[in-house]
C-alpha positions as CSV (number, residue, x, y, z in Angstrom):
1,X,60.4,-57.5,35.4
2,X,57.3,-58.4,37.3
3,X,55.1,-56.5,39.6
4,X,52.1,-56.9,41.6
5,X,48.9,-55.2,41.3
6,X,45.9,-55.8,43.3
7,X,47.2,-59.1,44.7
8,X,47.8,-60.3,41.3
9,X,51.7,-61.2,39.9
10,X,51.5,-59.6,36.2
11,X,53.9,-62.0,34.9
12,X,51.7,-64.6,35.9
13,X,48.7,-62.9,34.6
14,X,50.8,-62.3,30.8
15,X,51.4,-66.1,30.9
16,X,48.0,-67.1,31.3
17,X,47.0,-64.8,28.8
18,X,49.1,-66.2,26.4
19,X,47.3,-70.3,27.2
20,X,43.3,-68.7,27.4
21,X,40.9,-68.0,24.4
22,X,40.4,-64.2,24.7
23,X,36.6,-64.9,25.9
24,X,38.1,-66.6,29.4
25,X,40.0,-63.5,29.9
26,X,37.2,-61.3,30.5
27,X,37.9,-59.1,33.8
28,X,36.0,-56.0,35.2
29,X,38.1,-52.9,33.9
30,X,38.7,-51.8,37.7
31,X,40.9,-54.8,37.6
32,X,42.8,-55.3,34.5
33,X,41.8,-55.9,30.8
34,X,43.4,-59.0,30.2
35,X,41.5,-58.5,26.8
36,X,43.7,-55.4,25.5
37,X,46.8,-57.9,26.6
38,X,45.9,-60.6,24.2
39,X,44.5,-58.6,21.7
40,X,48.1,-56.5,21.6
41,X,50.2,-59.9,21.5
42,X,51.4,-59.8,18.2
43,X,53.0,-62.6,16.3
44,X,55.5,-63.2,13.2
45,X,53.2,-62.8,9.6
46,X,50.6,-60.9,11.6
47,X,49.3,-58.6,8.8
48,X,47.4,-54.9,9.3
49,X,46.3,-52.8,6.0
50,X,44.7,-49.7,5.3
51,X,43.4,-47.7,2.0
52,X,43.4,-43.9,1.1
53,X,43.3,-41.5,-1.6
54,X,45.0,-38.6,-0.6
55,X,43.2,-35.8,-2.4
56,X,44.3,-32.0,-3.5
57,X,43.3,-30.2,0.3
58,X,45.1,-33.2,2.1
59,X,48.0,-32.2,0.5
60,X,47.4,-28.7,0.6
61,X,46.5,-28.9,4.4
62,X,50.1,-31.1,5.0
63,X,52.2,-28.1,3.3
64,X,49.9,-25.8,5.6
65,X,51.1,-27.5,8.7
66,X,54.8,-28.6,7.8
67,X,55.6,-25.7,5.3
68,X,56.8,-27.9,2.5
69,X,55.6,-25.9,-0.1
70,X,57.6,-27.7,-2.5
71,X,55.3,-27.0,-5.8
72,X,56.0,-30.2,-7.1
73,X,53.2,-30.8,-4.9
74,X,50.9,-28.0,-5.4
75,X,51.6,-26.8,-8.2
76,X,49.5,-28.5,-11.5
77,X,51.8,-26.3,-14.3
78,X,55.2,-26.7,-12.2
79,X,54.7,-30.6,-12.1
80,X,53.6,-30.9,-15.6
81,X,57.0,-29.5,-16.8
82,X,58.4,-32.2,-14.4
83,X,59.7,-36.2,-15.2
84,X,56.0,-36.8,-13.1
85,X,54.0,-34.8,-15.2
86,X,51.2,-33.6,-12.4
87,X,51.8,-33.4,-8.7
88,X,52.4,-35.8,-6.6
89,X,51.9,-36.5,-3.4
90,X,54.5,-36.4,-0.3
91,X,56.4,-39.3,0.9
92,X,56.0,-38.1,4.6
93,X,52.2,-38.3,3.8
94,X,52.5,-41.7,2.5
95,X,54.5,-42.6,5.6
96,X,52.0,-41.3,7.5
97,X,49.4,-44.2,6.8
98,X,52.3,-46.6,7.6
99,X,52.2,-44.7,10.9
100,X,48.1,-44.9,11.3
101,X,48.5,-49.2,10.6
102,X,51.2,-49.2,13.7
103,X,49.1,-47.0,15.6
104,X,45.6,-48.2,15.3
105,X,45.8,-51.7,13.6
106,X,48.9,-53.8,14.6
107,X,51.1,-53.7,17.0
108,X,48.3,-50.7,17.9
109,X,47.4,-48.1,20.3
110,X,50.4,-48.0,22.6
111,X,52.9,-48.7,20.4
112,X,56.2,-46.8,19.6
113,X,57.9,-46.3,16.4
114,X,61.6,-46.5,17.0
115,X,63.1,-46.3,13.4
116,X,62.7,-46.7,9.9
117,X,64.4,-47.5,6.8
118,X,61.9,-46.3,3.5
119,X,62.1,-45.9,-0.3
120,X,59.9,-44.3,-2.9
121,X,59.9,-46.6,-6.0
122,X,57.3,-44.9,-7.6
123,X,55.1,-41.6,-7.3
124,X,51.4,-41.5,-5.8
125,X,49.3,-38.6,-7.7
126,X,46.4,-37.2,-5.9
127,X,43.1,-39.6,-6.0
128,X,44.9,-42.4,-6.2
129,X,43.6,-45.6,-3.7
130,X,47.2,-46.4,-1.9
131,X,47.2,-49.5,0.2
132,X,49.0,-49.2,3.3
133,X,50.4,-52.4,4.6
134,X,52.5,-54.1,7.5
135,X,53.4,-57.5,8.3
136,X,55.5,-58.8,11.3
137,X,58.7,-60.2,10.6
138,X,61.0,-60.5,13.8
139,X,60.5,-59.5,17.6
140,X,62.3,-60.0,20.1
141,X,61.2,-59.1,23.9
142,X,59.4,-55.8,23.2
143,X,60.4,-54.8,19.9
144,X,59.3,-56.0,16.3
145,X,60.4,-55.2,13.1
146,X,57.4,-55.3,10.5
147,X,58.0,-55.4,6.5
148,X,56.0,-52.3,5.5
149,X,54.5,-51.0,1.9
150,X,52.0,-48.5,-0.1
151,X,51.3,-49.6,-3.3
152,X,48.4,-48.3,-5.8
153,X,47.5,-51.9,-7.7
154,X,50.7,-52.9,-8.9
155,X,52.8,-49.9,-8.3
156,X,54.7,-49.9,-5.4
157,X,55.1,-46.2,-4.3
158,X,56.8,-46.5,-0.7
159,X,58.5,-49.7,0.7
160,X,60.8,-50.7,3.7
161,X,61.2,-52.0,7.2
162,X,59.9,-50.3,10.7
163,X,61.1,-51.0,14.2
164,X,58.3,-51.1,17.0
165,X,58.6,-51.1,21.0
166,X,55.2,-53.0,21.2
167,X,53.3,-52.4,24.3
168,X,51.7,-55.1,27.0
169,X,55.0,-56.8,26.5
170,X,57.7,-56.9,29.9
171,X,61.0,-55.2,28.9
172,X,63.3,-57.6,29.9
């Protein structure tokens, strides 16, 4: 697919991107941002992380706003009597960060999460530092599957694989 904006071929354009060091790309931003292109190019073993410790109102606020009031969550004497012994925190939550790496790290803003395939080795309990992280392992034209995991130190608490439509690339 190519089209023409302003006199300019953006197949073209993507190709020279793709040759330039992102300080010759520089363009007004009435034109294009040529910039955003490169910057969203994403490679195999491109890595993106984040850290958070979710904390007793995040997941109070989550059951608030999907109504999984599961107690296992919420509730300190329900979980104690549990295999987890305090509450833990929800693997949509944990997901969630996976979803804030795609979003604002790598591939990044623009980018669509298609599918995923997840599993919860372990349990994260409130306050604990979970580090959220993706890496690039196949694309092809505009999609990319990216390796993904939370882990707390050694613990791995949610791992799996992601599939991406990543944007500034044609769909051919």
């Amino acid at each position: 697919m190519t089209f023409t904006w302003k006199g300019l071929n953006f197949r073209s354009l993507y190709c020279l991107s793709q040759t330039l060091h992102p300080a010759q790309l520089s363009v007004s931003t009435d034109t294009l941002q040529f910039q955003n292109l490169h910057q969203r190019h994403i490679h195999v073993g491109d890595r993106a992380e984040l850290t958070k410790a979710f904390t007793k109102s995040d997941v109070a606020a989550f059951s608030e706003l999907t109504g999984d009031a599961n107690p296992l969550h919420l509730d300190e004497d329900f979980a104690r009597a549990t295999p987890f012994g305090r509450p833990i925190v929800h693997g949509v939550l944990i997901n969630g960060l996976i979803s804030a790496v795609l979003g604002t790290k790598m591939p990044g803003p623009g980018s669509i999460f298609l599918s995923q395939e997840m599993l919860f080795p372990a349990p994260l309990y409130l306050g604990e530092a979970v580090l959220a992280a993706a890496e690039v392992t196949h694309i092809r034209r505009s999609f990319a599957w990216i390796s993904v995991s939370c882990s707390v130190k050694d613990k791995v608490v949610m791992e799996g694989v992601v599939k991406v439509m990543v944007p500034g690339v044609e769909q051919s």
